[in-house]
C-alpha positions in Angstrom: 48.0 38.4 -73.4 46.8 39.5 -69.9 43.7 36.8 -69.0 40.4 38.1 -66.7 38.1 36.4 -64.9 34.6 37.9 -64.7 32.4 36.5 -62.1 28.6 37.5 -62.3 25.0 36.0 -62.2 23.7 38.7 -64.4 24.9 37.4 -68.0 24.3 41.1 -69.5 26.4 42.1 -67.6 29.5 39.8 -68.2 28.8 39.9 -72.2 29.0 43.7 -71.8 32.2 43.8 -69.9 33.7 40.9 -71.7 33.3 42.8 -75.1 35.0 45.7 -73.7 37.7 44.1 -72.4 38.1 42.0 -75.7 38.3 44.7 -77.6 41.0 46.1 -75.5 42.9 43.0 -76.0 42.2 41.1 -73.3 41.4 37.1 -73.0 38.1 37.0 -71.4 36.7 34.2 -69.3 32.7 34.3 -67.4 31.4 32.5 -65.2 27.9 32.6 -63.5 28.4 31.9 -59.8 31.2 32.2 -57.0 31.7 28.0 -57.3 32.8 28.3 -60.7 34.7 30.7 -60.3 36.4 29.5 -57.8 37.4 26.8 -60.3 38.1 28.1 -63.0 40.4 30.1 -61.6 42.6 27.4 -59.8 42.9 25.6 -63.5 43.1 29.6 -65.4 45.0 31.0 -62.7 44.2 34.5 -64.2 46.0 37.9 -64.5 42.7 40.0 -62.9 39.9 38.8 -61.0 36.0 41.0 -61.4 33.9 39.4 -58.7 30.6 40.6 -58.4 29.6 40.6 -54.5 26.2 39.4 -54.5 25.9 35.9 -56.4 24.6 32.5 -55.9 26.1 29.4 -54.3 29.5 31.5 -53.2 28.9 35.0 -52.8 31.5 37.5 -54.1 33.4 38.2 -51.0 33.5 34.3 -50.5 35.2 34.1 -53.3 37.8 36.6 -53.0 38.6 35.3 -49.8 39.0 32.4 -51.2 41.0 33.2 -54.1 43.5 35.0 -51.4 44.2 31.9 -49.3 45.5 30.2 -52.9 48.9 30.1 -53.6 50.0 33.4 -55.4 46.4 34.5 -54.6 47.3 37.1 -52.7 48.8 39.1 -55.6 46.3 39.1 -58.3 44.5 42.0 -58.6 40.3 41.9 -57.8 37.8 44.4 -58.9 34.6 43.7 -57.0 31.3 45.0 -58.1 28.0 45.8 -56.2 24.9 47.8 -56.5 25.3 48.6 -52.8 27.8 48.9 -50.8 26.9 48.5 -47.3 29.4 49.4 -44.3 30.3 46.0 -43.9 31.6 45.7 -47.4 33.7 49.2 -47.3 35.4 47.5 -43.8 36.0 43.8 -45.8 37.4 46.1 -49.2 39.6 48.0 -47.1 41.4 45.0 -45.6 42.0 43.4 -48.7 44.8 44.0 -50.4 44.5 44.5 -54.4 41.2 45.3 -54.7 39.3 48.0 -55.8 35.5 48.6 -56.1 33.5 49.6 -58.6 29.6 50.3 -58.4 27.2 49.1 -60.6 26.0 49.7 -62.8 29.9 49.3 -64.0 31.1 51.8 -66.6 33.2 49.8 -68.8 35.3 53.0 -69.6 36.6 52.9 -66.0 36.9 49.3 -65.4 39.4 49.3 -68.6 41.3 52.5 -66.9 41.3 50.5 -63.4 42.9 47.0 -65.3 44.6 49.3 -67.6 46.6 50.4 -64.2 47.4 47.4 -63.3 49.7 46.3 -65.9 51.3 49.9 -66.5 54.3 48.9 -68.0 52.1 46.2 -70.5 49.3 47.0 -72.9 47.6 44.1 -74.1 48.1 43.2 -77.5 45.1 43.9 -80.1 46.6 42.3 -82.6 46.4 39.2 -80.5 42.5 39.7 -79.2 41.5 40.0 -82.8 42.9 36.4 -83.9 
């Protein structure tokens, strides 16, 4: 079972996206700030990162940097999210490689189609989710 990491100081947020992607079949994991996430994902190591850019303590692109400095970090695929996205941000997304961006307010339709791409030749298991 494919594993995500949502990072996002709005908890309506996460518990919306972490539903969807449950019921898709995926292992969920939310934290509130770039900090913990930053943790958890050196002990989860995680199959997809969701970073929202503007949060407390580390911001989003903090983290993602981050995250790509670790070993295998590089590879794992990020989703950053952001109700604005300023010039400075389009420049930092552009040279980072794996990541996409998605505005908010995040349809969870397209965020599933987006992680869905990832893993083309994998669908995670709803049998599994459900247990």
């Amino acid at each position: 079972m494919k594993t995500i990491l949502i990072a996002d100081d709005e908890p309506h947020v996460a518990r919306v996206l972490r539903l969807v992607l449950e019921n898709e079949g995926y292992q969920v994991h939310c934290v509130e700030n770039g900090k913990e996430a930053l943790d958890k994902y050196a002990r989860l190591q995680p199959d997809v990162l969701i970073a929202d850019i503007q949060m407390p303590i580390l911001s989003g692109k903090e983290l993602v940097s981050k995250v790509r400095d670790l070993p295998g970090g590089v590879d794992v695929p990020v989703i950053v999210m952001t109700s604005s996205l300023e010039s400075r941000h389009k420049e930092w997304l552009s040279n980072m490689p794996s990541t996409r961006f998605v505005g908010k307010p995040v349809s969870p339709r397209e965020l599933v189609t987006i992680i869905n791409g990832f893993f083309p030749d994998s669908q995670p298991d709803a049998v599994s989710a459900a247990s």
